[in-house]
N, C-alpha and C positions, 0 to 999 in steps of 0.2 A: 273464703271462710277462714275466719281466725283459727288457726291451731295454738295448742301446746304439747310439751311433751306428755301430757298426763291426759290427752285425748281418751275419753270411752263414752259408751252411751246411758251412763247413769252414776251418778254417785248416791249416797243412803239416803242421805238430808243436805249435812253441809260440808266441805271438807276443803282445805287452807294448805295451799302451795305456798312458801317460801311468806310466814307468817312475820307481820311488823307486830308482836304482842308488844313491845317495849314501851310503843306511844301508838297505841290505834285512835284516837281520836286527835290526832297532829292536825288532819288536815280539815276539819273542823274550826280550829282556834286561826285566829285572828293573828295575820301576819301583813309585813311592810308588803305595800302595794295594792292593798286589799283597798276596797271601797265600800265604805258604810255607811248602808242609808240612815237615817234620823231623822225622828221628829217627838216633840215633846208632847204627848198624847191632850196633855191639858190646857197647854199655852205655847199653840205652835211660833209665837214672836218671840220667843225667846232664843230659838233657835236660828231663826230665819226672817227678816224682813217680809210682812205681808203687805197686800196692796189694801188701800183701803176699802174699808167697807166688808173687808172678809172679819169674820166669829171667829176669833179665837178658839172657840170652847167646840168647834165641830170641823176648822182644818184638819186635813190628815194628810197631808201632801209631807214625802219625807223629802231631806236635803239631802247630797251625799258629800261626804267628804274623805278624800283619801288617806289613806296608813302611810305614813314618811320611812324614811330608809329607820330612824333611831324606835320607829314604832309608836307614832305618838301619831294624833289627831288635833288641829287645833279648831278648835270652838269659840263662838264669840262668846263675849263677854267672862270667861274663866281661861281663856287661852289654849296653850297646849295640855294633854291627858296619853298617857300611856293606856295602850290597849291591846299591842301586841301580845301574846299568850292568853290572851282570854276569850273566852266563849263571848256570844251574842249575849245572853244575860249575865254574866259577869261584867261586862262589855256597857250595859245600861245600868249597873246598880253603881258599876264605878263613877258614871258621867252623871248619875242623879244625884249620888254625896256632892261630886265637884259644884254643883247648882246650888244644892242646900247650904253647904259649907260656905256659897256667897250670899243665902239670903234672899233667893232668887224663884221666889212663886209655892216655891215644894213641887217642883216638875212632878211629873209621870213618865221616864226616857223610854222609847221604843227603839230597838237597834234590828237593822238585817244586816248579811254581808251581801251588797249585790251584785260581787261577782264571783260568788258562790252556787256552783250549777253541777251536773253529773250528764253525762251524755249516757242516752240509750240508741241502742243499733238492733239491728236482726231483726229476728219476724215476731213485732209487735204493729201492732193498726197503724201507730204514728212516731219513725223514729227523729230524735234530734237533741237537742239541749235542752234540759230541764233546771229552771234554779232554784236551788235549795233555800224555801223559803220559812221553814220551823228547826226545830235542833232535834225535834226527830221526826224526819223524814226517814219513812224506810221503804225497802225494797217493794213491799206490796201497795206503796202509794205510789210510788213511781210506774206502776205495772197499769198502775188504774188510773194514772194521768196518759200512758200512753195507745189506752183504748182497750189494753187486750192484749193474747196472743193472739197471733194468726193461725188457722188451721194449719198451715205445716210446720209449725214452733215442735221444736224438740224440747216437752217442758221436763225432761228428767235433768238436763244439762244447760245449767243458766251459768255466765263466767260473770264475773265482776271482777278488773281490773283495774287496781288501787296501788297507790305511790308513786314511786319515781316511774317512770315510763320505761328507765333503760332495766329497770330491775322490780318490775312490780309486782305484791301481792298479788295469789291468785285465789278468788273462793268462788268453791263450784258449789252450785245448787242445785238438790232434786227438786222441783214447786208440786211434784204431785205427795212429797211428803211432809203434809203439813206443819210437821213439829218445826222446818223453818222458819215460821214465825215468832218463835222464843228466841234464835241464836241475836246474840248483839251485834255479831256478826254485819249483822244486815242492816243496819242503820247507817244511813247512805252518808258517804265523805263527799267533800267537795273532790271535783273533779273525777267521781268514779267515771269506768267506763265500762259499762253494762250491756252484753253481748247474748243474742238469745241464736243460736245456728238452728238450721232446718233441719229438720228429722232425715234420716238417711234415706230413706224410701220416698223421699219428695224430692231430695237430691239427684236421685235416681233416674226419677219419672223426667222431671224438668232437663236430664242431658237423655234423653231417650226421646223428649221433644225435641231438643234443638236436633240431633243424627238425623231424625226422621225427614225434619224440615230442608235439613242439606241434601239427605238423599232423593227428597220430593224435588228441590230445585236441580239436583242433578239430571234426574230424569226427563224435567221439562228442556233442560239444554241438550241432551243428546236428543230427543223426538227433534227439538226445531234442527238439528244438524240434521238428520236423518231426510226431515221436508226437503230444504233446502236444497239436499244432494239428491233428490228426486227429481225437484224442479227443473233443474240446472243440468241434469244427466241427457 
């Protein structure tokens, strides 16, 4: 079980350990390394070589191309585009002037980041990697891509662990107090890590099975000792 030092079993609604208010949507924007998919919603050869026989006007297959160390992308036919610091649609309004400004169809640009994702863990239906595939994705779509809680979720205490890893934002969630669907809070970054633990009393139960089960197998090895030394006497 994840701990921290701010362990209880409820917070009100939402409440922020060791807060990055300076730049909360850092991890959001668009940095070197990043991978972005693309495609130009109206003429997908502009972007990409198609094979023949494909419609332009109904491809949707994106291309991706990677963020260089200086934050740039290069693209055919207009070259290299600076895109580091900007959002997914900042991101596409920039690469549609750079299109226009050649003369070049009047694209429609689509942009994802596709290695853009939040992990969910604890006691939900289905935990694993999830990618962030709108700019607002929020917590309660993520809850409901991953099925649910599970009957032992402790939903007064949801964590979501955001930033640097060795020093991360912590925000705790009550989910049985709704007003958390207002905080901004909860509009999911890339790379959160979203933690739901099990209610104490499930904790409980679940090492009160395992005792049980060791005492059960102990038992059975002292009777067959017991046989044996019957047998054998």
């Amino acid at each position: 079980m994840l701990k921290t030092p701010y362990d209880a079993d409820t917070v009100k609604t939402v409440r922020v350990i060791n807060s990055n208010a300076e730049n909360p949507g850092y991890y959001n924007l668009i940095k070197p390394e990043d991978e972005l998919a693309i495609r130009n919603v109206q003429d997908m050869s502009l972007i990409v070589k198609l094979p023949e026989g494909t419609n332009n006007n109904t491809a949707n297959t994106y291309t991706t191309f990677k963020v260089d160390a200086n934050g740039e992308i290069v693209l055919p036919k207009i070259g290299a585009i600076k895109v580091a610091g900007l959002n997914r649609s900042q991101a596409a309004q920039a690469i549609q002037k750079a299109y226009e400004a050649k003369e070049l169809n009047a694209p429609l640009i689509d942009v994802r980041i596709a290695n853009a994702y939040v992990v969910m863990l604890g006691e939900v239906d289905r935990q694993g990697k999830y990618l962030i595939e709108r700019e607002d994705y929020q917590l309660i779509d993520l809850l409901a891509d991953a099925g649910g809680l599970t009957p032992n979720a402790n939903n007064k205490m949801l964590r979501i662990f955001r930033g640097e890893r060795a020093n991360p934002e912590i925000i705790m969630v009550n989910l049985n107090d709704y007003n958390f669907l207002k905080d901004p809070k909860l509009r999911l970054q890339s790379k959160d890590i979203i933690y739901i633990e099990p209610r104490r009393a499930a904790v409980s139960s679940q090492k009160f099975q395992a005792y049980s089960t060791f005492i059960q197998v102990g038992f059975v090895i002292v009777n067959t000792l017991l046989l044996i030394y019957s047998i054998t006497k």
